[in-house]
N, CA, C and O of each residue as an XYZ file, in Angstrom:
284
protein
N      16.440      9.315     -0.536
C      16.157      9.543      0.872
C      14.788     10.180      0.980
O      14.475     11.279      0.522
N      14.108      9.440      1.568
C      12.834     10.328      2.069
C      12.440     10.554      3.907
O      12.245      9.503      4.517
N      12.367     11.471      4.465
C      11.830     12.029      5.573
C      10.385     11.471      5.699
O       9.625     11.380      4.735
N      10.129     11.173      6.733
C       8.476     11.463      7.282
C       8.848     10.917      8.474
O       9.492     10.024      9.025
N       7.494     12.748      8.744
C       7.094     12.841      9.846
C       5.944     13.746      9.560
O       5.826     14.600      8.682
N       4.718     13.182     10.960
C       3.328     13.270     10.070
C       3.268     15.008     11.317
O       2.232     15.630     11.551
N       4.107     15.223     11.649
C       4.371     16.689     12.475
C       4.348     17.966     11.752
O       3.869     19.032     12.138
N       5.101     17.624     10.338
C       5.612     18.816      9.597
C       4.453     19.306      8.940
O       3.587     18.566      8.474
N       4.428     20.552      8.896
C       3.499     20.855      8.131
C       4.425     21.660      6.783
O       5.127     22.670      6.750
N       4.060     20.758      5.869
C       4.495     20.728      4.361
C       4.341     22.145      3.569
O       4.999     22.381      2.555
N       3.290     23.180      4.199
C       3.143     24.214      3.430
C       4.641     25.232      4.393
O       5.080     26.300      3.966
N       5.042     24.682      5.408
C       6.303     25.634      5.754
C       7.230     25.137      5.561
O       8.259     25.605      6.050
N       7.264     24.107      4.856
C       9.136     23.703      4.234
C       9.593     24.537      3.369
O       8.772     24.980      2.565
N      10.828     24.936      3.283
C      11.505     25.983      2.652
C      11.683     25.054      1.100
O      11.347     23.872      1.185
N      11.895     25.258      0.523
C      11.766     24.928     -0.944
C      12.975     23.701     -1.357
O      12.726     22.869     -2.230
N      13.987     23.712     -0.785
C      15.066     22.719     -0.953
C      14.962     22.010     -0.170
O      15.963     21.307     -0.039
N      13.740     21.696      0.864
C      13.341     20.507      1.747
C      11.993     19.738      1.277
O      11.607     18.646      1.694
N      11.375     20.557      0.322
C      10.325     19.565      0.127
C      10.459     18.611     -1.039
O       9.472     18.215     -1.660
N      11.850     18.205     -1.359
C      12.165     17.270     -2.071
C      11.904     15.952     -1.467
O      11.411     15.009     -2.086
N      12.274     15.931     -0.175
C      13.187     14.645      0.948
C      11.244     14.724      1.175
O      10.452     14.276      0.346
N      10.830     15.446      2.574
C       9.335     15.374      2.726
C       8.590     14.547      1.676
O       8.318     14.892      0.526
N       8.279     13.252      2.361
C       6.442     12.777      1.861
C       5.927     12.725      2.866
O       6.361     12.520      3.999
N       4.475     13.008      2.289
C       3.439     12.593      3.496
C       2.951     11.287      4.083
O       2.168     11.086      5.012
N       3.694     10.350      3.209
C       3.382      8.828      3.978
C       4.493      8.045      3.130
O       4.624      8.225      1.920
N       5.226      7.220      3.822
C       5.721      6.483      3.381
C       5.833      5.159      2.266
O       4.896      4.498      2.715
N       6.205      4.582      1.454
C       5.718      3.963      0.234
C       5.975      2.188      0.960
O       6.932      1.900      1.679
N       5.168      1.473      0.656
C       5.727     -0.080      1.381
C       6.652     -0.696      0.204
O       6.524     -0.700     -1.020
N       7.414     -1.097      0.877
C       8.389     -2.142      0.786
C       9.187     -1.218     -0.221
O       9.539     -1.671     -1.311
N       9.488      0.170      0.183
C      10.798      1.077     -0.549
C      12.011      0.939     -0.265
O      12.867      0.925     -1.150
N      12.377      0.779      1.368
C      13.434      1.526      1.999
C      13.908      0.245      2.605
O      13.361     -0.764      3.049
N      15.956      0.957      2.353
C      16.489     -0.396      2.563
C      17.214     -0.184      4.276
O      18.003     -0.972      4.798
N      16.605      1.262      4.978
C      16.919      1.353      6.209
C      15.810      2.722      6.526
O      15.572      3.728      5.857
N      15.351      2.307      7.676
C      14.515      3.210      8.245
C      15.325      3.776      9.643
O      15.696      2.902     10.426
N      15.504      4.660      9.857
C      15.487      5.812     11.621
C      14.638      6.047     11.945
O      14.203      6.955     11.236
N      13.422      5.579     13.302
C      12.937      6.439     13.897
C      13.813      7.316     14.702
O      14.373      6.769     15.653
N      14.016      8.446     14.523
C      14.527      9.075     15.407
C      14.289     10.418     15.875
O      15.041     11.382     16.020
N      12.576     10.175     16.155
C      11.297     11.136     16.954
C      10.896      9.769     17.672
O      11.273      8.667     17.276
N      10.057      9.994     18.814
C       9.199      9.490     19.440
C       7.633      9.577     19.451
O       6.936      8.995     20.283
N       7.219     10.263     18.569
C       5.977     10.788     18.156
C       4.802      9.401     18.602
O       4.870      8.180     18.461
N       3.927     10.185     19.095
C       2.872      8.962     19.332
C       2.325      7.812     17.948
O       2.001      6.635     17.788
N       2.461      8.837     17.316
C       1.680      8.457     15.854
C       2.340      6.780     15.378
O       1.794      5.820     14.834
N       3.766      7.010     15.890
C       4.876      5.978     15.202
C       4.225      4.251     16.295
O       4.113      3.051     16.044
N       3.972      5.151     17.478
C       3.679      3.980     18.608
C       2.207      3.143     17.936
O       2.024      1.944     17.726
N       1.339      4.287     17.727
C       0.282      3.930     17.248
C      -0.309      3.236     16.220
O      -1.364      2.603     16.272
N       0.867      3.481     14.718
C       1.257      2.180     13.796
C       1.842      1.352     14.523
O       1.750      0.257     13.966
N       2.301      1.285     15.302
C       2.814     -0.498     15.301
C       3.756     -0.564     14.680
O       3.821      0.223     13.735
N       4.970     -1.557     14.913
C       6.087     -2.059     13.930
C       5.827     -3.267     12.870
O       6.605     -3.624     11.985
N       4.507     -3.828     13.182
C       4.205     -4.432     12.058
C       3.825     -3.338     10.669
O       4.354     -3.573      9.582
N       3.226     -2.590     10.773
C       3.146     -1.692      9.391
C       4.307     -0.947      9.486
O       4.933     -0.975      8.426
N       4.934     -0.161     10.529
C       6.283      0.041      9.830
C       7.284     -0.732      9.371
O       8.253     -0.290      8.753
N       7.035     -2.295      9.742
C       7.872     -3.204      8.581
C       7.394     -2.918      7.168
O       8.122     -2.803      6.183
N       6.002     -2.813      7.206
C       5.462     -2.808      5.936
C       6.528     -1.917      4.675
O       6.759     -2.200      3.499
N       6.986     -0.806      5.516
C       8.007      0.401      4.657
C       9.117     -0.920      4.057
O       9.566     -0.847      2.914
N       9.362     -1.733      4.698
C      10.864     -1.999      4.318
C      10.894     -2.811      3.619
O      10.065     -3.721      3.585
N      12.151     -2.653      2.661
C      12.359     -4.327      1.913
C      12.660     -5.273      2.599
O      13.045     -5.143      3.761
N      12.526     -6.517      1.934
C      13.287     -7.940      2.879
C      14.642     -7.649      3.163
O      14.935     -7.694      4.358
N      15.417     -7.401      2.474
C      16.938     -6.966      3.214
C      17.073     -5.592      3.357
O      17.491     -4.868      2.453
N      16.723     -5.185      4.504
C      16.669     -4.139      5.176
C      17.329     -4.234      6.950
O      17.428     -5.192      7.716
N      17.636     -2.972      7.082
C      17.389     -2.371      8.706
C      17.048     -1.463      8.922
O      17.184     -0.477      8.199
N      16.361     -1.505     10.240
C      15.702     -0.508     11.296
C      15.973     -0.656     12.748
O      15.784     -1.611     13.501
N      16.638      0.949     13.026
C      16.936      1.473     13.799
C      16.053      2.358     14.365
O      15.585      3.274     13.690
N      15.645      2.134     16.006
C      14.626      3.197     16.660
C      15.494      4.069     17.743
O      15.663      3.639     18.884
N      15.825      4.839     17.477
C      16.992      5.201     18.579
C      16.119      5.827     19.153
O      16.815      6.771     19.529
N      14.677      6.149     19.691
C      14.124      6.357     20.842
C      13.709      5.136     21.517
O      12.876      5.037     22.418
N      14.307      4.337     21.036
C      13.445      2.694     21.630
C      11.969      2.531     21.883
O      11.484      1.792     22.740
N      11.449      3.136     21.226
C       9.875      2.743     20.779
C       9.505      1.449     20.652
O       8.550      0.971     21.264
N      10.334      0.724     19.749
C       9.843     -0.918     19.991
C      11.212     -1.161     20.316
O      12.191     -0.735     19.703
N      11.194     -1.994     21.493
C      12.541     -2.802     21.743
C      13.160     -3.983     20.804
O      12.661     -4.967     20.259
N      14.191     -3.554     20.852
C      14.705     -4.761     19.929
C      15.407     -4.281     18.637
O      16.368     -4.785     18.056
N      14.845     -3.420     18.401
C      15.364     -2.445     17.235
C      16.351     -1.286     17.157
O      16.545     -0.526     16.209
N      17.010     -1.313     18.513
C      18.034     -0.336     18.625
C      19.319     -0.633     17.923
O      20.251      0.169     17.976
């Protein structure tokens, strides 16, 4: 499991959270992504590079509905 969100600032994670924390996501790792922030940043990639995160058999879920279609 990895977290990101480009919000956190990494020098205040308590020590048994900066396992999960990266600072950017790896392409074609993850076999399900959550947005589940609304952060501009996420709007501003685009869902074409956040496909980039996923494998071919994957899902993604935006439960702020950021891109439609993906709920």
């Amino acid at each position: 499991i990895d977290i990101y969100d480009p919000w956190v600032n990494h020098k205040n994670l308590d020590v048994s959270e900066t396992s999960y924390f990266v600072k950017l996501p790896k392409n074609r790792k993850y076999d399900a992504i959550f947005i589940a922030v609304g952060h501009s940043r996420f709007r501003q990639e685009g869902i074409k590079k956040i496909n980039l995160y996923r494998k071919s058999k994957s899902v993604l879920y935006d439960f702020k509905n950021i891109f439609p279609g993906y709920t």
